[in-house]
N, C-alpha and C positions, 0 to 999 in steps of 0.2 A: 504494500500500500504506500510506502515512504516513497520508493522507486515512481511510482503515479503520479504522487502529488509535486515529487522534484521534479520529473520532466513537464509538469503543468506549468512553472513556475513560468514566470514573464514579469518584463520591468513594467514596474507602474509608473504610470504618467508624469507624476511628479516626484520620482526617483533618479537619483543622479544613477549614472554608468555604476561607481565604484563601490556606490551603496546594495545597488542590483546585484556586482559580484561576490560581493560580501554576504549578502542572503543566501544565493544561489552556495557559495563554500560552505556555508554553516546550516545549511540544510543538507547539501552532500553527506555528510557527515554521519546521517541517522538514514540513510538509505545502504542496501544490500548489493554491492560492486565488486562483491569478491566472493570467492565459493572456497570449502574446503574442498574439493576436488580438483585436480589436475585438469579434469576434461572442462571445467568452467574456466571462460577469457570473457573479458569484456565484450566480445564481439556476443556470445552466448547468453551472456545478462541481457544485453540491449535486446537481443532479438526474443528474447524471453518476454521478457516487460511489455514489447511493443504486443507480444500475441497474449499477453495476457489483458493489456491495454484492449488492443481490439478485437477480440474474438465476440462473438454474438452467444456462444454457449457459457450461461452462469455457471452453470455445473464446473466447465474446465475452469472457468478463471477463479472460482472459487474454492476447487482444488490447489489449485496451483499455489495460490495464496497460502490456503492454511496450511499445506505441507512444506511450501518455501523450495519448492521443488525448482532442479535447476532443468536445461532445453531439454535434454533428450527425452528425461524422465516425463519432462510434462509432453512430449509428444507422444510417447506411448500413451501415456494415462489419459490423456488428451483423446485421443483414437478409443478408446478403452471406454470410453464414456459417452464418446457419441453413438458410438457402435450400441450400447447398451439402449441409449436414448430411442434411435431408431429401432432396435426391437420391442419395444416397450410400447411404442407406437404403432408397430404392425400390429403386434398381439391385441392392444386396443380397438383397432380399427377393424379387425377381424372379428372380432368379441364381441361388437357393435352389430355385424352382419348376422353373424351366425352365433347366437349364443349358446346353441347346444348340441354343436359340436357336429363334426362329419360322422359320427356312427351313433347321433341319437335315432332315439327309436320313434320312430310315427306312424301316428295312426291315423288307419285308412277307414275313408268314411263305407259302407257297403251301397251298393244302391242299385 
């Protein structure tokens, strides 16, 4: 969430230049720019941030979030959850049709 709101960040109007950098340093500060893993660089935060920034599925970015998960992870888990999303949604929409199922039993009127 730190990482969101420092890339939000923007000079105000009547902010000088070095007052703006000065903000922008000391909010750095309290955002997530480094990983204990090897496999995380800066290029992998950023691209993190941004798909966590923009993605349309709450589900991923709020994954993402609370487990602090760094790119790769949230792309599996990421896949993992929309894949679930979409079944979840067949099975509804199917369930909607046919609620009792391909071998319920019916009865035939005689006549």
């Amino acid at each position: 969430m730190k990482n969101f709101l420092f890339r939000s960040l923007a000079q105000e109007k009547n902010e000088t230049f070095i007052s703006f950098c000065n903000r922008v340093a000391k909010e750095a500060k309290h955002c997530q720019f480094t990983c204990d893993s090897e496999q995380c660089t800066a290029e992998k935060t950023a691209i993190r941030d941004q798909i966590v920034i923009g993605t349309i599925n709450d589900g991923i970015r709020e994954e993402a979030l609370k487990m602090s998960l760094v790119l790769d992870t949230m792309r599996s888990e990421g896949m993992r959850i929309e894949s679930a999303a979409k079944g979840v949604s067949t099975i509804a929409g199917d369930a909607a049709l046919n609620r009792m199922g391909k071998y319920s039993l019916k009865i035939q009127e005689e006549g």
